[in-house]
Structure formats: C-alpha cells, structure tokens
N, C-alpha and C positions, 0 to 999 in steps of 0.2 A: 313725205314727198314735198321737195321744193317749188312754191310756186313760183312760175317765172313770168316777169311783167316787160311788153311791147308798150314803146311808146309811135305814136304815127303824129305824123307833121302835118297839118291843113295849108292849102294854100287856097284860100276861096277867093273865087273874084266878087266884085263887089254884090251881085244879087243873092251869093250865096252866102256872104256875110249877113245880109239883112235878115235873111232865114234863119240862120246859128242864133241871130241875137234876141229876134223874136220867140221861138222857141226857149231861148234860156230864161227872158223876162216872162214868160209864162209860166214855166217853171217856178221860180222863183214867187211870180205871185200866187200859185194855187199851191205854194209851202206855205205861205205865210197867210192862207185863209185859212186852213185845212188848223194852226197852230193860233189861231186867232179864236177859230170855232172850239179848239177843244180846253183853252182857258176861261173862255166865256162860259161854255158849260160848267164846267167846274167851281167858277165861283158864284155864278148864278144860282147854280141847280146841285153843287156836288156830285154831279155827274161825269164820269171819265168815259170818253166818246172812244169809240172803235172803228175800224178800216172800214164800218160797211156804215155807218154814220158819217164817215166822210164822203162816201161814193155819195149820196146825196147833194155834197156840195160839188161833183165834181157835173152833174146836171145843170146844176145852176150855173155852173164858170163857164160848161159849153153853151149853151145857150148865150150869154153873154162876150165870150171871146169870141165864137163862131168855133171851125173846126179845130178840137184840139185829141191828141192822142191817145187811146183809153190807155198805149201801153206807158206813154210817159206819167199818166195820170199814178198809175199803180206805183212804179219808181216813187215818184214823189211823195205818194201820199204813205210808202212804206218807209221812207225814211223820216216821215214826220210820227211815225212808231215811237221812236225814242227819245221825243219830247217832253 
C-alpha cells in the first residue's frame, strides 16, 4: 500500500510565530539533554539509559522551562532512541 504525503502551508501572524519557535527551541533542547544524559551515562558508568530514564529528565526540564507538553516530550525523547 502506497503511502501518500500532504504538505500544508502556515501562514502565522507574528504571536503565533513566537509560539512555533518556542516550542521548536524546546524541542531541540530537551533532544540535546535527553542525548547529552545518555553519553554521560555511558562513559561515566557504561550505562545505556532507557525512554523511562529519560522521563526523569523530562521532570526536571518542566520544572525548569515551565509548561511543556508530555506529548511533545515522548516525540522527542523517542526519537532520541536512535542515538
């Protein structure tokens, strides 16, 4: 069965740009903790950290950024799986 891919256009005025970008700069930094924590374990500890080792840092990133999405959290932190 062939998958078929929609592309959609954004046209955001400027408040909802500030939103798109913040969101994706949090993104981006709870990749690069999430990939930060599981090199540190490993040559610290030879320890290879798992998806629910990282939900612990995702505690720590909310508390710290304020509200952030448990579903974006899961995206992210599953694509940092194949790290």
């Amino acid at each position: 069965m062939a998958t078929r891919r929609q592309t959609f256009r954004l046209y955001p005025n400027k408040e909802q740009e500030n939103k798109l970008f913040e969101a994706r700069r949090n993104h981006a930094y709870l990749y690069n903790a999430c990939v930060a924590h599981r090199r540190y374990e490993w040559k610290a500890n030879k320890k290879s950290i798992s998806y629910f080792d990282d939900s612990e840092l995702f505690t720590c990133f909310q508390k710290r950024m304020g509200r952030v999405c448990l579903h974006a959290f899961t995206i992210t932190a599953s694509h940092c799986k194949a790290c």
